[in-house]
C-alpha positions, -999 to +999 in steps of 0.1 A: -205-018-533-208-057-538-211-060-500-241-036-498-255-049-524-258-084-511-265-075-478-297-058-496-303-085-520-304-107-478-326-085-462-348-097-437-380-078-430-399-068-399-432-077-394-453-048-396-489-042-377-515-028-404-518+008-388-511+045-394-480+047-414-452+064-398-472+062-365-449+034-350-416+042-368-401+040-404-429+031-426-426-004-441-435+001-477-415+036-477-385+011-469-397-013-499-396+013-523-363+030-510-344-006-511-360-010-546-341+025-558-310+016-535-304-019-551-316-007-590-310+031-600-289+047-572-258+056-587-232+059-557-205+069-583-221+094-595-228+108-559-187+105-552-181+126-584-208+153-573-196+154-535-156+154-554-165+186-572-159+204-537-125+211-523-118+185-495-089+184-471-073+166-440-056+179-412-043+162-383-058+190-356-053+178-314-051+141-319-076+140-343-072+138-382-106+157-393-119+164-427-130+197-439-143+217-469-128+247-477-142+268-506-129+301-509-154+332-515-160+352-545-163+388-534-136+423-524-127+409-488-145+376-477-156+371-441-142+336-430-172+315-420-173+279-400-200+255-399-210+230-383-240+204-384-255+183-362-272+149-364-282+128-387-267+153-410-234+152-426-215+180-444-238+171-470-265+196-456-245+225-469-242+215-505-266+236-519-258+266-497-221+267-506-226+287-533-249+313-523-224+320-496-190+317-512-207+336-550-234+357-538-230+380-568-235+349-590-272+344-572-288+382-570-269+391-541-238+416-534-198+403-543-190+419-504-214+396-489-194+366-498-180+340-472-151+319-474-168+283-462-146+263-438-170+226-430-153+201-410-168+167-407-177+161-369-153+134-353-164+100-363-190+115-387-184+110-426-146+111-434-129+125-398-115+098-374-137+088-343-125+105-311-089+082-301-102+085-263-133+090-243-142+123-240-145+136-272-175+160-263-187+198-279-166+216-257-134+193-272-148+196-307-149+233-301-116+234-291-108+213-320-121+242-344-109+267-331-072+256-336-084+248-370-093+281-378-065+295-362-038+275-366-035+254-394-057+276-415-043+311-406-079+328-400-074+356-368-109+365-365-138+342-384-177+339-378-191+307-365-228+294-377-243+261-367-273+239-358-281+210-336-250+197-324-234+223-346-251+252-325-237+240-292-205+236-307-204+274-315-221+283-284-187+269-266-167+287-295-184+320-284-170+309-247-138+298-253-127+323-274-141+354-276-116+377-291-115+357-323-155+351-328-168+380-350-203+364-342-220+333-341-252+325-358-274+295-346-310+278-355-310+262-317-302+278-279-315+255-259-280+232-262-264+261-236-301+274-222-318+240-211-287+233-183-285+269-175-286+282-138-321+285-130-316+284-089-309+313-065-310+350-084-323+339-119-354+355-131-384+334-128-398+316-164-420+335-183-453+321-193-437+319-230-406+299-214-430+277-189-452+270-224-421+260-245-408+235-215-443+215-212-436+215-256-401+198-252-411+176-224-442+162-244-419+164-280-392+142-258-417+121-245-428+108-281-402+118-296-368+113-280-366+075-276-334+082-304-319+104-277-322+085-247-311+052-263-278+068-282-272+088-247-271+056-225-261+026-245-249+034-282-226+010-286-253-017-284-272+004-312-240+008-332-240-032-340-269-033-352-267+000-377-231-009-386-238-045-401-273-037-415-275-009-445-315-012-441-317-008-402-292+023-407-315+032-437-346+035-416-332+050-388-320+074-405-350+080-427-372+083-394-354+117-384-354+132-418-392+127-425-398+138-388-383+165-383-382+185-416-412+208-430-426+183-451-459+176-442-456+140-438-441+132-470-399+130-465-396+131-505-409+168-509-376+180-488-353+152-500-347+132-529-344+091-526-307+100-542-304+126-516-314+105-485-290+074-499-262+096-507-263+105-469-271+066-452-243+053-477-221+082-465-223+066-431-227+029-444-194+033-461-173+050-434-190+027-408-193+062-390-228+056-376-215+042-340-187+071-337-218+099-343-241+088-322-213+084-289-213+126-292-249+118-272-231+097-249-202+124-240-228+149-237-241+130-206-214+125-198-195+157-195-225+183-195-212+217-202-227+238-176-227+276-175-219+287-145-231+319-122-238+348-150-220+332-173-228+342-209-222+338-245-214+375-244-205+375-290-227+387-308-255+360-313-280+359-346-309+330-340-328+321-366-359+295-356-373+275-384-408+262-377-406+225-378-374+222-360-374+202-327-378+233-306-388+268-311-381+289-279-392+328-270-363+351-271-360+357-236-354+320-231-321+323-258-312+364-235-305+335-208-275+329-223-267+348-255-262+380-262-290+381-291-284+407-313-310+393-339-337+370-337-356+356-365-387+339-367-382+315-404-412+314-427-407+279-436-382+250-429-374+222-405-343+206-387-323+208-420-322+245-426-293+247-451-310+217-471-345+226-471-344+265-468-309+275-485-316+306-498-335+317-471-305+308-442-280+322-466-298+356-464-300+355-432-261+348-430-255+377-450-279+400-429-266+390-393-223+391-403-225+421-424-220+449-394-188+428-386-173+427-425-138+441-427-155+477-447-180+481-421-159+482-393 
């Protein structure tokens, strides 16, 4: 921590034009204040020993030696469950959901809803190795899981639940195998539904789907500069977040404050402990560069469904308000078999951080028909 510590003590700031805050990027005197509490109070030790309490493991899965979590559930016969975040995030989104899934009984819910939690760190997020080669892309990843659920784990049927990145990665779970997905539960479809077919035979947009494509293209166009830039040229971006804790601070920062339900203030959905904890996750493993090239691979190596293809597992969406995109149903039918859609009361991009109790629920709701005693 000596390193970080004198790289913050060296910081050089940006000048800053007198304006909105936020309007322009990360807020200069947010970042005064947060580099205050990063340099004084936060207590990084303290973080290790909370994030220790939880079982953590290593496997060497493919090529790739990937961390995971595995906390077993509390309950008469516990449905294996997999998930899988997206970005910014780290396996640190599903702290404070971990319980309520593995011990429902302990939180006012039922010992046969409970979930044995399997959460593997993304390549080259947090404490898995980046991707050896090029090409490590969502359909790889997915591959990736699949064995570790399988194979080295031993599960022969498990459910799959993600966001972001996470929800594209279970959309090519549901793909690839089938047989083995009970169901898969996801706060995003528009990883699989935005490349869709939409030539020759397909049904015409709706007014709901043409309304939601003008809202993404206006959202990406003052919005999605992150996107584009760690799409096209992340390495460049990777210098600069690698060797500066402050730059990696505020771009992290940025997508937290944006695109959680916080009304403008990023502290009323996460702690300054909670937001370091995360940046010096990545500041430590260096793992910034390595999670943003999963952008680059997806242009790369688009995962296109083909001719009527379909996610044809049973598919549970639940759409938080504040996330980056809230399509109508008929846009996620596309390409899902939707056997539940929900529309969230509350809640952002972060859903197992901001809304725990309310995704866990949901969890609960959408495996249950598939539990060992119901079938």
């Amino acid at each position: 921590m000596r390193d970080l510590h004198r790289r913050l003590d060296a910081v050089r700031w940006p000048h800053s034009v007198n304006g909105e805050p936020w309007s322009d990027g990360t807020d200069l005197a947010f970042m005064h204040r947060l580099l205050a509490y990063w340099r004084r109070d936060f207590d990084w030790r303290a973080q290790e020993r909370s994030i220790n309490a939880w079982p953590h493991f290593r496997a060497r899965v493919g090529d790739t030696g990937i961390h995971f979590m595995r906390i077993p559930g509390r309950g008469p016969s516990p449905l294996p469950l997999l998930l899988t975040n997206g970005w910014p995030s780290t396996f640190l989104e599903y702290r404070k959901i971990i319980p309520l899934l593995t011990d429902p009984a302990a939180h006012g819910g039922d010992a046969r809803d409970a979930f044995d939690v399997v959460i593997p760190s993304l390549p080259g997020y947090g404490f898995s190795d980046p991707a050896p080669i090029p090409g490590m892309d969502v359909a790889r990843i997915a591959s990736l899981w699949h064995e570790l659920m399988t194979d080295v784990l031993g599960y022969e049927r498990y459910g799959a639940h993600g966001s972001d990145i996470g929800a594209s990665v279970c959309s090519l779970l549901g793909l690839a195998a089938p047989r083995q997905l009970l169901g898969i539960h996801l706060t995003s479809v528009t990883g699989l539904a935005i490349i869709r077919d939409l030539g020759d035979g397909a049904a015409p947009l709706t007014d709901a789907e043409r309304e939601f494509v003008r809202e993404l293209t206006t959202w990406m166009e003052e919005e999605g500069a992150y996107a584009h830039l760690q799409r096209t040229k992340p390495q460049s971006l990777a210098y600069a977040l690698t060797d500066s804790p402050v730059g990696l601070a505020a771009w992290i920062v940025e997508k937290l404050r944006a695109w959680s339900d916080c009304s403008g203030d990023v502290e009323q959905r996460f702690s300054l402990d909670e937001i370091l904890t995360t940046v010096t996750l990545y500041w430590a493993s260096r793992s910034i560069g390595p999670s943003m090239r999963l952008y680059y691979e997806g242009r790369l190596h688009p995962r296109r469904l083909r001719r009527g293809e379909r996610v044809e597992v049973p598919c549970g969406v639940a759409l938080f308000p504040h996330d980056l995109a809230r399509p109508p149903r008929e846009w996620g039918e596309r390409a899902y078999r939707v056997t539940r859609w929900t529309e969230m009361p509350c809640g952002g991009h972060f859903p197992a951080h901001e809304e725990p109790a309310l995704l866990a629920s949901e969890l609960r709701e959408f495996f249950r028909p598939w539990r060992p005693a119901s079938q």
